[in-house]
C-alpha positions as CSV (number, residue, x, y, z in Angstrom):
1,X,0.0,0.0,0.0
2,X,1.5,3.6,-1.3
3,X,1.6,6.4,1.4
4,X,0.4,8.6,-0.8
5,X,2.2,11.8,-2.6
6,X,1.3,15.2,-3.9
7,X,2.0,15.4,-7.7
8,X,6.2,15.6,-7.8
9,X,6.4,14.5,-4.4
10,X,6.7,11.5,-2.0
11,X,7.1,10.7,1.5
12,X,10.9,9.8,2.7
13,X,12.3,9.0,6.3
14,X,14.6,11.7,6.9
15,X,17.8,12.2,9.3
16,X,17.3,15.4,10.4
17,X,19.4,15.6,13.2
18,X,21.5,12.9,15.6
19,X,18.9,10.9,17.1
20,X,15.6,12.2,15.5
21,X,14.4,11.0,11.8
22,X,11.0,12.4,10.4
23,X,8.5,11.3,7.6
24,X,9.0,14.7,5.0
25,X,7.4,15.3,1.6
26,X,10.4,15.1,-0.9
27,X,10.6,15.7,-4.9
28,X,9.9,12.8,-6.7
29,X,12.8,11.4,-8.7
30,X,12.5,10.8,-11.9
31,X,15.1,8.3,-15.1
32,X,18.1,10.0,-15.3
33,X,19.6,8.0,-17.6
34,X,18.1,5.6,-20.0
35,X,20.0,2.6,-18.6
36,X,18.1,3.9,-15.4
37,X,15.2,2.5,-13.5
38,X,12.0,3.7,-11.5
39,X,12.1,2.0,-8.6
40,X,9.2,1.8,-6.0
41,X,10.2,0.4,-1.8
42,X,9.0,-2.5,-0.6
43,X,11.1,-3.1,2.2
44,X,14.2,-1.2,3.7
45,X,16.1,-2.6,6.5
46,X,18.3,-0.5,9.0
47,X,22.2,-1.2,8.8
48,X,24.2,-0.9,11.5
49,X,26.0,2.1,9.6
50,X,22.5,3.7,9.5
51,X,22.1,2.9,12.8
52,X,25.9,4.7,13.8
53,X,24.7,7.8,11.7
54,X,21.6,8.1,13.4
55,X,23.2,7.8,16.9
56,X,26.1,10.0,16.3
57,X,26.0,11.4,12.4
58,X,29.6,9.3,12.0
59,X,30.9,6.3,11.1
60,X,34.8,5.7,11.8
61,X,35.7,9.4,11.1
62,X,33.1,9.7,8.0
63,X,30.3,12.6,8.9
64,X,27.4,12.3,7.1
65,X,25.5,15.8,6.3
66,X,22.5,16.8,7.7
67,X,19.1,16.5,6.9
68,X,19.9,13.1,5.2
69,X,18.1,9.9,3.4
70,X,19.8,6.5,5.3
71,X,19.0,3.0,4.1
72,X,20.9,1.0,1.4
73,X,19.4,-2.5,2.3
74,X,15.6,-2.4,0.0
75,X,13.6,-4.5,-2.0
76,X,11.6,-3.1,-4.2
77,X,9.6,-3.1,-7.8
78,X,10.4,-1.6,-10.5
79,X,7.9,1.5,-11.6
80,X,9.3,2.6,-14.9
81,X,12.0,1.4,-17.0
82,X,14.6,3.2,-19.2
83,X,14.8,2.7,-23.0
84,X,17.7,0.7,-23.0
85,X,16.9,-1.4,-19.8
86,X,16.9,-4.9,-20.6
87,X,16.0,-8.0,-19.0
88,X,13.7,-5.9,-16.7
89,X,10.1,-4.4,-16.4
90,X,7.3,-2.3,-14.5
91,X,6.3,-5.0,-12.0
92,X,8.8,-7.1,-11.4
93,X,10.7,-7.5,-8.0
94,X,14.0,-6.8,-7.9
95,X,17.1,-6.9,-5.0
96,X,19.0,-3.9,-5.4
97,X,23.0,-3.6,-4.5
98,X,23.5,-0.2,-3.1
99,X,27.0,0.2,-4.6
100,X,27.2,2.3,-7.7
101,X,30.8,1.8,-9.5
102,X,32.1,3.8,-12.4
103,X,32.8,0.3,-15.0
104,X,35.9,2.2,-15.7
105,X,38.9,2.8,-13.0
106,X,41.2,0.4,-12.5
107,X,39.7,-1.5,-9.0
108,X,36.5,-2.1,-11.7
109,X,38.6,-3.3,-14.4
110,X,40.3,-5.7,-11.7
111,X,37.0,-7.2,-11.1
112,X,37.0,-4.8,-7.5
113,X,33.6,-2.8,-8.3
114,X,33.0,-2.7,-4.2
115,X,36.1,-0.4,-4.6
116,X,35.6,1.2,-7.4
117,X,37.6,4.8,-7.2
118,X,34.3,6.6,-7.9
119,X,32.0,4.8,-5.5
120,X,28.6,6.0,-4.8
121,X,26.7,4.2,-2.4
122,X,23.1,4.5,-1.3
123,X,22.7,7.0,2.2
124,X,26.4,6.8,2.6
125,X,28.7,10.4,2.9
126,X,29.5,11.3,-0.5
127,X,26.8,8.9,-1.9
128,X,22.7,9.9,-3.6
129,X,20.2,10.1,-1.1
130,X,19.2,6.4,0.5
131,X,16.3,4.0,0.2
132,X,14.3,5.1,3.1
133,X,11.6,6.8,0.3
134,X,8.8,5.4,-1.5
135,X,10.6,5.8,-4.8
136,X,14.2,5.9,-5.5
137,X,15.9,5.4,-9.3
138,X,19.3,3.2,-9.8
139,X,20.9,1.8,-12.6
140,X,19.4,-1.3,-14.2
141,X,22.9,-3.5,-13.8
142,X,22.4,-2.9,-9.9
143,X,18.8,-4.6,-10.0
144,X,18.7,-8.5,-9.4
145,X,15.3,-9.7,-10.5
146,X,13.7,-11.8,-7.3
147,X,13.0,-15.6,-8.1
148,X,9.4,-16.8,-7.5
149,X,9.0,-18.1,-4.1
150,X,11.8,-15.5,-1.8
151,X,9.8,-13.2,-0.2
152,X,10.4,-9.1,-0.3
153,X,11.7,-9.2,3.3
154,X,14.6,-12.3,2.0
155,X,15.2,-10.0,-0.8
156,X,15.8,-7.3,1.3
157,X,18.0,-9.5,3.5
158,X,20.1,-10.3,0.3
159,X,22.5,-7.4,0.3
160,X,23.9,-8.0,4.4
161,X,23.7,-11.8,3.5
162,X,25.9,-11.0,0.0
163,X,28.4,-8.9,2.5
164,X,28.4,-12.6,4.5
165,X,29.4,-14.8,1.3
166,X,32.1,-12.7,0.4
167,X,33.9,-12.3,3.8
168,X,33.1,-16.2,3.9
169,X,35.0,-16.7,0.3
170,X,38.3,-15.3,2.0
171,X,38.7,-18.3,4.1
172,X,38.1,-21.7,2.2
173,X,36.4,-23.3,5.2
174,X,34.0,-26.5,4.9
175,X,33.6,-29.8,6.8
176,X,36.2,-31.0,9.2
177,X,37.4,-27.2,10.2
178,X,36.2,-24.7,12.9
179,X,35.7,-20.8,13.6
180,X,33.6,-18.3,15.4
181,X,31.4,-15.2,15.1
182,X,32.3,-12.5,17.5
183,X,29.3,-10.3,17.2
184,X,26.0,-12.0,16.1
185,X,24.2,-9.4,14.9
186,X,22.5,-9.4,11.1
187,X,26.0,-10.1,9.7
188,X,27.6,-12.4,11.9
189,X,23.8,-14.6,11.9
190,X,24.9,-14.1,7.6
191,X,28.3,-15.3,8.3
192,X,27.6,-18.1,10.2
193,X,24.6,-19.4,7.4
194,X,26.7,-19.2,5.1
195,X,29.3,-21.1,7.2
196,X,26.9,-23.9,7.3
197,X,25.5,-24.3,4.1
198,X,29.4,-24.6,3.0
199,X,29.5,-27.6,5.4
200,X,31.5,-26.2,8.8
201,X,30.2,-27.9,12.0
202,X,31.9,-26.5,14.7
203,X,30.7,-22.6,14.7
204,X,31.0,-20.9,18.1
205,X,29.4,-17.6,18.8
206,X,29.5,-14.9,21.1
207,X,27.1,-11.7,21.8
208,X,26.0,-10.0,24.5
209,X,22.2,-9.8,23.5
210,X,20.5,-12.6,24.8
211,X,18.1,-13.0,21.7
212,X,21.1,-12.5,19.4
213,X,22.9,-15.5,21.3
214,X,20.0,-17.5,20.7
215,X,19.5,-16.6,17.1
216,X,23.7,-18.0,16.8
217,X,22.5,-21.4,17.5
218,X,19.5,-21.5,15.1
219,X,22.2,-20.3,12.8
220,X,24.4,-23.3,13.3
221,X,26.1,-22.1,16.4
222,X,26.9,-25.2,18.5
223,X,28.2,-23.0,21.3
224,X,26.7,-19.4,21.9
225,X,28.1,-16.8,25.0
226,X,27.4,-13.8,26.2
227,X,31.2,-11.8,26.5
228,X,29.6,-10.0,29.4
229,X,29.1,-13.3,31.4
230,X,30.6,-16.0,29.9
231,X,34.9,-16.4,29.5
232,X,34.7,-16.4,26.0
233,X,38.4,-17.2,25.2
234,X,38.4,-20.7,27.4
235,X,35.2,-21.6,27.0
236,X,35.5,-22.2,23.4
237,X,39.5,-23.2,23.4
238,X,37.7,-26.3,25.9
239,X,36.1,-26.9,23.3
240,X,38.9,-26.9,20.4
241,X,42.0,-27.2,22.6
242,X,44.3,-26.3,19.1
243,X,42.7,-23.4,18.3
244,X,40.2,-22.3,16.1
245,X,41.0,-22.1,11.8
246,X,39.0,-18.7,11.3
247,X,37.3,-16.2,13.4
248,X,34.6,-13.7,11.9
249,X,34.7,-10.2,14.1
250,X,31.7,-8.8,13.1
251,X,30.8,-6.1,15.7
252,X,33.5,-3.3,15.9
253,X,34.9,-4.0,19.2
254,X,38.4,-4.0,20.2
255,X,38.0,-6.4,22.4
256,X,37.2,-8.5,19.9
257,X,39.6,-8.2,17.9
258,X,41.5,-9.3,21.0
259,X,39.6,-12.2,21.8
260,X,40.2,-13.6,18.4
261,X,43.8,-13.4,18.0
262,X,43.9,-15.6,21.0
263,X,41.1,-18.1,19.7
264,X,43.0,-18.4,16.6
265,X,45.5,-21.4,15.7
266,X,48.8,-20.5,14.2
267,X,47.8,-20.2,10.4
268,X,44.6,-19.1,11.3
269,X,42.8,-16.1,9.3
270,X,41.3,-14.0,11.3
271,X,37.9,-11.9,8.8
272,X,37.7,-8.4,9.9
273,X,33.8,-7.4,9.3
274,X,32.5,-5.3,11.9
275,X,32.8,-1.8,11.2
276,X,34.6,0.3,14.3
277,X,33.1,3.6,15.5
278,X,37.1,4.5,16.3
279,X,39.4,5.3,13.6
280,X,42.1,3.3,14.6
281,X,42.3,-0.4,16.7
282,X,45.3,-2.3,17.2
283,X,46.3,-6.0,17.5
284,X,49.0,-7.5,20.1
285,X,51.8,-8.1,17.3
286,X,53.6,-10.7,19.2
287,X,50.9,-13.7,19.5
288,X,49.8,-12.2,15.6
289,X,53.6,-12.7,14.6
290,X,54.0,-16.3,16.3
291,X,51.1,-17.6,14.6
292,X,51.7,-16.1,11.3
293,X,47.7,-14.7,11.5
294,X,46.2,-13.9,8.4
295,X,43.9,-10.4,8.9
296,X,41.3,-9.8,6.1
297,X,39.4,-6.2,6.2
298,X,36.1,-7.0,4.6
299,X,34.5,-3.9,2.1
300,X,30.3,-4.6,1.7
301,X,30.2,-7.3,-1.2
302,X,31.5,-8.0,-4.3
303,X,29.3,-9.2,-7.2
304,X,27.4,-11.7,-4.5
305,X,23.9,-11.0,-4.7
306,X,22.7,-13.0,-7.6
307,X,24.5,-16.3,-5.7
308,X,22.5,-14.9,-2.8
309,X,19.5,-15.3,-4.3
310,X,20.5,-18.4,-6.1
311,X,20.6,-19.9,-2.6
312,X,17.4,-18.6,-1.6
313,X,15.7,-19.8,-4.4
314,X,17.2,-23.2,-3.7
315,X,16.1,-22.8,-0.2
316,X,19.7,-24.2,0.4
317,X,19.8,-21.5,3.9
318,X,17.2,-19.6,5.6
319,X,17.4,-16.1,6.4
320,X,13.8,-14.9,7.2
321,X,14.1,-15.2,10.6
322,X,16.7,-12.3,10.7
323,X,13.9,-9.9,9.7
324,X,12.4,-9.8,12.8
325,X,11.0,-6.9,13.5
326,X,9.1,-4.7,11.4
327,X,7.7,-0.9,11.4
328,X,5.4,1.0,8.8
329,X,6.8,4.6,7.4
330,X,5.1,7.0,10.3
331,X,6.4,4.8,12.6
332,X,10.6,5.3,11.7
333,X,11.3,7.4,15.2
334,X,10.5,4.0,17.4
335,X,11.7,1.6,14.6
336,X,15.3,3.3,14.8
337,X,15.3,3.4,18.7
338,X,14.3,-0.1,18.8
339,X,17.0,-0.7,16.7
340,X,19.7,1.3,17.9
341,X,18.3,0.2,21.7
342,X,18.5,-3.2,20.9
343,X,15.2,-3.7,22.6
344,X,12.4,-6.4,22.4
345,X,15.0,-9.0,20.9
346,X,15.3,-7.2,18.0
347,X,18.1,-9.0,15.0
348,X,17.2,-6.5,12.1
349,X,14.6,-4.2,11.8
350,X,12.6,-3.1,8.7
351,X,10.6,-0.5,7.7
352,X,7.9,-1.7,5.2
353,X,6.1,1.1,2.4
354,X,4.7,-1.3,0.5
């Protein structure tokens, strides 16, 4: 159901100030190009970034500019079509990656569009306004059409679950090996699905939010702890006395970062995910050094939404569950608090137009 717009406008969730988002008539946008496409929200889910811009208008040093458009994770339908749009058309559901690369520098000609020199990125400092509207426009080639049978909140779900599968493909991890998630939020959940469905057993977890703990082991978790309770370090090391062959940070703490430099084996890669709110965090270089640790910074996703939805479609991993909490337009102020609060078990929130 449409909110409902004057002629050349439409409603849009707006940042207008650290802390406080409102609904605000906005122009309408309209095909820029005619590789471009009309775009109508279904459903828009709220980052962690949008959540850090909302709570302090920053993310690691990058200020976003006030009043601003958040939300780059959307599903949505396609309203008009440019003349040289192929393979798509009014009415058909697509899964949108928010990264818009040039095609031409030389990290896109490397087959490195997710750091493409001239990246502009949906509700993002420097980027076009965000999802967070009723319509937005984006070029055709970032449009993934939706297979029968994955619902608009899965689609939504893709682009954090593509971000997964590519941190995933930097360790070659399967059956017989072992890791952990330190931060089980939307992305670690992502990480450790896509753990599974590649075949690794032993996944431990760790997360302060008791829902989100739970949430691990319906992700494939087979042990979940809270770091404020629980001795994360030996409790897991009981478990896999040699060490661990990969561990996923995924929620911007230093102590994290900490905790898995001494889970690791020697050999052991150790994904960097999470996003810091500092600008700088360190590692103790000896025990890195000894073990010879592999550290892998992880940038969004690179061209994995369409084996995303491949797996979806297969119903080879479930992600629905992750979308559990859910908010209409009018209702953004609570649906950010809630998700910023981390209150009433919330994993991800969404705010649904239509």
């Amino acid at each position: 159901m449409a909110l409902g717009y004057n002629k050349g406008a439409m409603k849009a969730i707006v940042l207008t100030e650290v802390g406080r988002v409102e609904l605000r008539d906005i122009p309408k946008p309209a095909l820029a190009a005619d590789t471009d496409v009309l775009l109508r929200t279904s459903v828009v889910g709220l980052c962690g970034s949008d959540l850090h811009y909302f709570s302090t208008d920053s993310v690691a040093g990058e200020k976003i500019t006030l009043p601003a458009v958040l939300g780059h994770e959307v599903s949505a339908v396609v309203e008009a079509a440019g003349a040289r749009v192929a393979g798509l058309k009014p009415g058909d559901r697509v899964a949108v990656d928010p990264a818009i690369a040039c095609g031409a520098c030389d990290q896109c000609r490397a087959g490195r569009p997710h750091t493409c020199r001239k990246l502009s990125f949906l509700g993002s400092p420097g980027g076009q306004d965000g999802a967070l509207t009723e319509y937005f426009v984006m070029p055709a080639a970032n449009c993934f059409a939706v297979p029968d049978g994955v619902t608009m909140d899965e689609a939504m779900l893709v682009e954090p679950f593509s971000i997964a599968l590519h941190a995933f493909s930097f360790w070659p991890g399967g059956p017989g090996q072992s890791m952990a998630v330190l931060g089980a939020g939307p992305i670690g959940l992502s990480v450790m699905i896509a753990a599974r469905a590649a075949g690794v057993a032993e996944i431990y977890a760790a997360d302060p939010v008791r829902e989100r703990a739970e949430a691990a082991r319906r992700a494939g978790a087979v042990w979940a702890g809270d770091p404020a309770r629980d001795d994360v370090v030996p409790e897991i090391l009981s478990r896999q006395a040699l060490g661990l062959d990969a561990v996923f940070e995924c929620c911007g703490e230093q102590s994290a970062l900490d905790q898995a430099v001494e889970l690791l084996k020697p050999g052991g890669t150790l994904a960097v995910v999470g996003i810091p709110l500092a600008e700088r965090v360190s590692f103790p270089s000896a025990a890195l050094r000894r073990k010879e640790i592999r550290v892998q910074s992880v940038r969004r996703q690179n061209r994995y939404i369409k084996r995303a939805l491949l797996l979806l479609s297969a119903r080879l991993v479930d992600i629905g569950f992750l979308a559990n909490r859910a908010f209409r337009p009018e209702e953004a102020q609570a649906a950010f608090e809630t998700a910023a609060g981390r209150k009433d078990g919330v994993l991800k929130t969404s705010i649904v137009f239509g």
